[in-house]
C-alpha positions as CSV (number, residue, x, y, z in Angstrom):
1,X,-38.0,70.1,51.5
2,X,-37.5,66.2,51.4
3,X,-35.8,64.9,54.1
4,X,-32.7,63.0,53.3
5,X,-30.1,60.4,54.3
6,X,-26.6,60.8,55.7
7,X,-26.0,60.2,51.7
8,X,-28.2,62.9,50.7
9,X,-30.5,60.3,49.2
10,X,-34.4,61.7,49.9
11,X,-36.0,59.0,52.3
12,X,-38.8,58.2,50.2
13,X,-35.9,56.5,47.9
14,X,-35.1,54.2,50.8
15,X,-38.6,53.6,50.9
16,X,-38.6,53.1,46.9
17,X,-36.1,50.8,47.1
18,X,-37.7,48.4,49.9
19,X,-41.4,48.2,48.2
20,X,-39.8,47.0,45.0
21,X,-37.8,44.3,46.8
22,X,-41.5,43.3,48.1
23,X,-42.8,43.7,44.2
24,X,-39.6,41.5,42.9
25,X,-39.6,38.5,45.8
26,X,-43.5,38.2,45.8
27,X,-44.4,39.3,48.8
28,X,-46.7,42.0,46.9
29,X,-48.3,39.5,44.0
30,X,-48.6,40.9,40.7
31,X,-52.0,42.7,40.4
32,X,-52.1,42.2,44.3
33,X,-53.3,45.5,46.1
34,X,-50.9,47.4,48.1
35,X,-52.0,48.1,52.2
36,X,-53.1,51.8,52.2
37,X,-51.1,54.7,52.8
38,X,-51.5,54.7,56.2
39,X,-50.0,51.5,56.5
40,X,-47.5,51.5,54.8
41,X,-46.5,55.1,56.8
42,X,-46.9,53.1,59.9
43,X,-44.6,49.9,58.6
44,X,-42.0,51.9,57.4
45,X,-41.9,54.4,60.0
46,X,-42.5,57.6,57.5
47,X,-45.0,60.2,57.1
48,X,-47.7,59.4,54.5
49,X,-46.1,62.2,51.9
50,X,-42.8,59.9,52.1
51,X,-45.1,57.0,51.4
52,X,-47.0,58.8,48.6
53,X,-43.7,60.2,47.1
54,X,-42.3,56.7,47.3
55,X,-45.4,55.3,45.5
56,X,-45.3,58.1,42.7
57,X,-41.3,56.7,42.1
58,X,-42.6,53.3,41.2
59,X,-45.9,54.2,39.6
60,X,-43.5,56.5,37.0
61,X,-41.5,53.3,36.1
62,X,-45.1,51.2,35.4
63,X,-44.5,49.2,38.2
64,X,-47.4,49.8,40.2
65,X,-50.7,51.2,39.0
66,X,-53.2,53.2,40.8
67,X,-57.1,53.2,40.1
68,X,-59.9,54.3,42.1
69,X,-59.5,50.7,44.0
70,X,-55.8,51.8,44.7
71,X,-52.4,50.9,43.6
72,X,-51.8,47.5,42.5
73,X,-48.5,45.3,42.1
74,X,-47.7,45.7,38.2
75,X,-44.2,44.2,38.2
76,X,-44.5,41.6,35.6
77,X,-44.6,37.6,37.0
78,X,-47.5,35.0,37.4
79,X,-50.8,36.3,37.7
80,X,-52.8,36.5,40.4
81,X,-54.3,33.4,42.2
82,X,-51.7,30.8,40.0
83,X,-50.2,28.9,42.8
84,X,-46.6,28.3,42.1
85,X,-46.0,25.7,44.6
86,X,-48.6,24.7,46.6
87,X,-52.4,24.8,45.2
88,X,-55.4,24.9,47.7
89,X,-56.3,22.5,48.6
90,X,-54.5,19.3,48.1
91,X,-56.0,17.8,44.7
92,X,-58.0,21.1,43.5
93,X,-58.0,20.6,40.2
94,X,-56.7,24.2,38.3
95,X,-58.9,27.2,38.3
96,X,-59.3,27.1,34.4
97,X,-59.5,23.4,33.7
98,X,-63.0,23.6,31.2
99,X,-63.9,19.9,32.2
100,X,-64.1,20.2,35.8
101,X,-67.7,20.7,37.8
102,X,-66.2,22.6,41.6
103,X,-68.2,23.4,44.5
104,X,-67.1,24.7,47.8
105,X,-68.0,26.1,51.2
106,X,-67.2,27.3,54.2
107,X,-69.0,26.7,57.7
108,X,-67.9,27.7,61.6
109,X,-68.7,24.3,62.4
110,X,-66.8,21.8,65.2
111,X,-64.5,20.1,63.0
112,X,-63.8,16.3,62.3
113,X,-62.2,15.4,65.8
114,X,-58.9,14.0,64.1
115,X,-58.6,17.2,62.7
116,X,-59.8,19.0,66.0
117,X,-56.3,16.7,67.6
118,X,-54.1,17.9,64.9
119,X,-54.8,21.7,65.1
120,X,-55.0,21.6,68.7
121,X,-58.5,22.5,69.3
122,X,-60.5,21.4,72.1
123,X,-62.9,18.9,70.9
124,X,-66.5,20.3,69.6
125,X,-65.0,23.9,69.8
126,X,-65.5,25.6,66.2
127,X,-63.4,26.8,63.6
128,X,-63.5,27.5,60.2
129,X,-64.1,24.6,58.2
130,X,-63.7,24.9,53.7
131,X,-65.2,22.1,52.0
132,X,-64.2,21.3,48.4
133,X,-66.0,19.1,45.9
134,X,-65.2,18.1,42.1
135,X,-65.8,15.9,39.8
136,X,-64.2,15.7,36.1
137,X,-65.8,15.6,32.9
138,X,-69.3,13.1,32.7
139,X,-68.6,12.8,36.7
140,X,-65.7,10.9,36.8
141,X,-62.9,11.4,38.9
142,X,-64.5,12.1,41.8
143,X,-62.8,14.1,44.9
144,X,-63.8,15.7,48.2
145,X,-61.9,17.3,50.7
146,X,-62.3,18.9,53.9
147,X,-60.0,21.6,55.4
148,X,-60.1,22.6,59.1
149,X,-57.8,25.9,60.3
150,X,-56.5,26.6,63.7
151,X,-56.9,29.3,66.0
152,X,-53.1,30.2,64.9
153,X,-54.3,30.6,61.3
154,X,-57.6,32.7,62.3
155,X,-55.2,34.8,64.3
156,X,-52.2,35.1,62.0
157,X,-54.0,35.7,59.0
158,X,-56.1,38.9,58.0
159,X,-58.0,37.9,55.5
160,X,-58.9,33.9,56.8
161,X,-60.3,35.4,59.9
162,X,-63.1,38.3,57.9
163,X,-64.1,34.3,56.0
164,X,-65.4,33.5,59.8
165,X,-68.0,36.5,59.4
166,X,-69.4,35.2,55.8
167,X,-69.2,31.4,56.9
168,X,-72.1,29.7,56.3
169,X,-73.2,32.4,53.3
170,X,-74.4,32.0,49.5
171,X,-71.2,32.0,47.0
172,X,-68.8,29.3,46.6
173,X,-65.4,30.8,48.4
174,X,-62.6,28.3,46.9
175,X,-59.9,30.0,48.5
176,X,-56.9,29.1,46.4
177,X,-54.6,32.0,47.4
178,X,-55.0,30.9,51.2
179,X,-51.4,30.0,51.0
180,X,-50.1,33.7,49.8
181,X,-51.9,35.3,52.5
182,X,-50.2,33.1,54.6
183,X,-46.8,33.7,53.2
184,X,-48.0,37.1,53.4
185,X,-48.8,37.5,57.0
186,X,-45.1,36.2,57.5
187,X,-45.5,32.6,58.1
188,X,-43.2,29.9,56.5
189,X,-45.2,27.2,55.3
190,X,-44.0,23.3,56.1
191,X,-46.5,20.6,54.7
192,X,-46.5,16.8,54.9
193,X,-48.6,14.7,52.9
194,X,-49.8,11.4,54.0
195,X,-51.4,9.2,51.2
196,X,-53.5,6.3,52.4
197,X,-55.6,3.3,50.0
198,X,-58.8,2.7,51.1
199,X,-60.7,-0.1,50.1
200,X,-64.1,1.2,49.5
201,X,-64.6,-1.6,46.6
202,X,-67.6,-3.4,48.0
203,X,-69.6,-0.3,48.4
204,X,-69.5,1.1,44.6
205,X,-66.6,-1.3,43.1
206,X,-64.7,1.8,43.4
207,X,-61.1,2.1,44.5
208,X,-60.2,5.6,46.0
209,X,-57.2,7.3,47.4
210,X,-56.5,9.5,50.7
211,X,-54.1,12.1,51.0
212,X,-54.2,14.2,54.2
213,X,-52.4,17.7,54.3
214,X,-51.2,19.3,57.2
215,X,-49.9,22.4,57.2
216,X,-47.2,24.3,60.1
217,X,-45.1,27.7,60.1
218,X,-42.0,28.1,61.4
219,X,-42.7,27.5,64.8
220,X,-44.3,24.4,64.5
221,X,-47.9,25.5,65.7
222,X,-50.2,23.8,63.0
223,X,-52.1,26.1,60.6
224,X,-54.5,23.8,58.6
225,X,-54.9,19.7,57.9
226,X,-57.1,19.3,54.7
227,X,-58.4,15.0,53.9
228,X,-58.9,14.6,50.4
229,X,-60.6,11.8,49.2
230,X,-60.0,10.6,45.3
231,X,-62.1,8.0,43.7
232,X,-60.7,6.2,40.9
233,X,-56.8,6.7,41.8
234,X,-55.8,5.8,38.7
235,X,-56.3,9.5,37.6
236,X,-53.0,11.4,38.0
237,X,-52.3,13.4,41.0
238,X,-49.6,15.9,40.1
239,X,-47.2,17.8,42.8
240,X,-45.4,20.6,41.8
241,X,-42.5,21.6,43.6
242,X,-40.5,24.7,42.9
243,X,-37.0,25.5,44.5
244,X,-36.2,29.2,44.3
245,X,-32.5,30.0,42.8
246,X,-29.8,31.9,44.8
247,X,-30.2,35.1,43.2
248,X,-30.5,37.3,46.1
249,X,-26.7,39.0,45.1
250,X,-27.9,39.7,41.8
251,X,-31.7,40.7,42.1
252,X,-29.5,43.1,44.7
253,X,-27.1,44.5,42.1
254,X,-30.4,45.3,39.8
255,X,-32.3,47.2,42.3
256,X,-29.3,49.0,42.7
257,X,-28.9,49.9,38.9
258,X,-32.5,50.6,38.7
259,X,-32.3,52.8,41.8
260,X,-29.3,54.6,40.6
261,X,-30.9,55.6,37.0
262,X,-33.6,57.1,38.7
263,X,-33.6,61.0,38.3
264,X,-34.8,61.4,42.0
């Protein structure tokens, strides 16, 4: 028999209940993979039956699916790897723009010493550095940029720190969801964005733009400073800012309808 709360409500509806609050706010992405059983036992504090009971409660309403890579975030929002705030890094140009030519890599290399100073790092000690390339249609448009993280980041964040054990390999690692594993590993991400002309005109008649990144939780230890070099800064350079509304109360008051239609 199920055990149950003082309200005679089965504990793997508690459970229920709490994953799709994760589903609804984001912390579980659409098509994002759910931690295993296990985990999720261990997080919640329940046996892995409560878990798997739990799971079947949500898989029944279509709002996770399971496959032999196992269950995935269904709940209908932005796909996957769509940045709604924040894109990585500063100036990537979007994932399915036909026109642009991208490159990027990673290397556990020393990084540029005035990023070294901003993250903290002891000078020549290595982290993990991302470089990013692009260049629009017939080559124009031209930007670079170079991301350092910090030992907080490596730390912090799962699946950064398994990048330090493929640095340096074949592929071309972009990273663009570095920011929802952040979010995900429970850090609230501050950013300030410095933009700086540089007169680079004698050497190619060139003008170009800098915009430096850096990147801090909630507790102000740094977590990444990306330099992004633009030639031609006439192009446009968009930032998208999105302010969530207030509708804790009422996201509330669904779960609780959906809960309560539920023939548990």
């Amino acid at each position: 028999m199920a055990r149950t709360t003082p309200h005679d409500r089965p504990i793997y509806w508690r459970i229920a209940k709490e994953l799709l609050g994760e589903l609804r706010d984001g912390t579980i992405p659409p098509g994002e993979r759910l931690p295993g059983e296990r985990q999720l036992a261990e997080q919640f504090g329940v046996s892995r039956v409560t878990v798997r009971q739990a799971l079947e409660v949500l898989r029944r309403d279509g709002l996770v699916e399971t496959d032999r890579r196992g269950t995935h975030a269904a709940l209908p929002g932005a796909p996957v790897g769509t940045p709604s705030c924040l894109a990585f890094p500063v100036g990537a140009r979007p994932a399915d723009d036909p026109s642009a030519l991208d490159r990027a890599t990673i290397a556990w290399e020393p990084p540029p010493p005035e990023h070294a100073e901003a993250l903290g790092l002891a000078p020549h000690r290595p982290t993990l550095v991302h470089h990013y390339e692009s260049a629009g249609a017939h080559g124009r448009g031209a930007r670079t940029a170079v991301t350092s993280f910090s030992a907080t980041a490596l730390a912090e964040v799962p699946e950064l720190a398994r990048y330090r054990d493929r640095a340096d390999a074949a592929g071309s690692p972009h990273l663009r969801r570095v920011y929802d594993w952040m979010r995900r590993a429970g850090l609230t991400l501050h950013h300030r964005d410095s933009l700086t002309l540089l007169d680079l005109t004698p050497l190619d008649g060139t003008p170009a733009l800098r915009v430096t990144r850096l990147v801090h939780d909630q507790y102000a230890r740094p977590l990444e400073i990306t330099d992004l070099v633009m030639r031609a800064p006439q192009e446009d350079l968009v930032y998208t800012f999105t302010l969530p509304a207030a509708d804790g109360p009422r996201a509330a008051e669904e779960d609780a309808r959906w809960l309560h239609g539920r023939a548990l």
